[in-house]
C-alpha positions in Angstrom: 6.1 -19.4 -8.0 8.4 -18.0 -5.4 7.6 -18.4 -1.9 6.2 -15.3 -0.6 3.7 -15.8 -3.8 3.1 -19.0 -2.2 2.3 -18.0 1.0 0.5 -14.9 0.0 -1.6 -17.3 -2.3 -2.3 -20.2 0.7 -3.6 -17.3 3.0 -6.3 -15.5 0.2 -6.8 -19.7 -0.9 -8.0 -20.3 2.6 -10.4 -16.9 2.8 -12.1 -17.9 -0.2 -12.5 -21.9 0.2 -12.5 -22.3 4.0 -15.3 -24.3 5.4 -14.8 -23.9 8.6 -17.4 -20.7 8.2 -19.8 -19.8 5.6 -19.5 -16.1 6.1 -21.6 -13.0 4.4 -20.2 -11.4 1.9 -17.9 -9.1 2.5 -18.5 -9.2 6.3 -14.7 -7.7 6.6 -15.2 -4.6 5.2 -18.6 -3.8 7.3 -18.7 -0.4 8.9 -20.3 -1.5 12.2 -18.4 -3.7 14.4 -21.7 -4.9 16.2 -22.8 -6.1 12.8 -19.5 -8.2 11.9 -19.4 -9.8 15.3 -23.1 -10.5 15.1 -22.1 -12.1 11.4 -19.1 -14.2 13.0 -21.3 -15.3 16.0 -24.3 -16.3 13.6 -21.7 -18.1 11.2 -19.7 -20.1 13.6 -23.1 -20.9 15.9 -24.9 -22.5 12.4 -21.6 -23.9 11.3 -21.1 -28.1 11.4 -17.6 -27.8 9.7 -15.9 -26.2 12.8 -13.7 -27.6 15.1 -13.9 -25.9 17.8 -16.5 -23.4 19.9 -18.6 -21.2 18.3 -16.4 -18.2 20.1 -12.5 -19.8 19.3 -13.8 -20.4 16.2 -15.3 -17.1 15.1 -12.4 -15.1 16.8 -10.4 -17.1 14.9 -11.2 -16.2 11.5 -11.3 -12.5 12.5 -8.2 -12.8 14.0 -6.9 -14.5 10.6 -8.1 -11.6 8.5 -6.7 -9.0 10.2 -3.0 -10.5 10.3 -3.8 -11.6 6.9 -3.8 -7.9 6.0 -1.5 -6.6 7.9 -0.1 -3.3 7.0 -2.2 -2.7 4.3 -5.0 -2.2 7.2 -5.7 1.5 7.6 -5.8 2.6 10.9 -9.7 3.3 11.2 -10.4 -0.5 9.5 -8.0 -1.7 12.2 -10.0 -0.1 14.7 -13.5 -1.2 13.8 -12.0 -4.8 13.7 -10.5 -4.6 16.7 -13.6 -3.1 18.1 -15.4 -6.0 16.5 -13.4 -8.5 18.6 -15.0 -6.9 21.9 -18.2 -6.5 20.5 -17.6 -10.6 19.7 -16.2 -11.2 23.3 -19.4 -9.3 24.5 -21.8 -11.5 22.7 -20.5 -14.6 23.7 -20.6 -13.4 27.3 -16.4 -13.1 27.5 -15.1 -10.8 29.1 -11.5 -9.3 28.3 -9.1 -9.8 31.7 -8.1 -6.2 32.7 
């Protein structure tokens, strides 16, 4: 295995096995942002496994998938998941610094 398979396994090995966050199914690929932010913030508020605050923690594994997929992220996906981390900053009552 060479090791851009290795890495490229490791990342889609954590996605899939992680128990940081039991997340819906396909919660990624949601059309809404509100809904995948509400997701996140219901995942990472029931969760035990975390180590860290419901918000690092659910920003986290949004922010994971989206540099997990990279360029293969079409421009409208990258905006709903982008809009989804504001929505997610909204609903935890954090507000972006402008």
């Amino acid at each position: 295995m060479t090791r851009k398979t290795s890495r490229r396994r490791w990342s889609a090995k954590v996605t899939e096995t992680s128990h940081a966050l039991a997340l819906e199914e396909n919660v990624f690929t949601w059309r809404s942002p509100k809904r995948i932010a509400a997701s996140l913030k219901r995942s990472a508020e029931k969760s035990d496994q975390r180590k860290s605050s419901p918000f690092r923690s659910a920003m986290s594994m949004l922010n994971f998938y989206v540099n997990r997929a990279g360029r293969n992220l079409s421009p409208a996906r990258r905006r709903t998941l982008e809009a989804a981390k504001s929505e997610l900053r909204r609903l935890f009552g954090r507000h972006a610094l402008h």
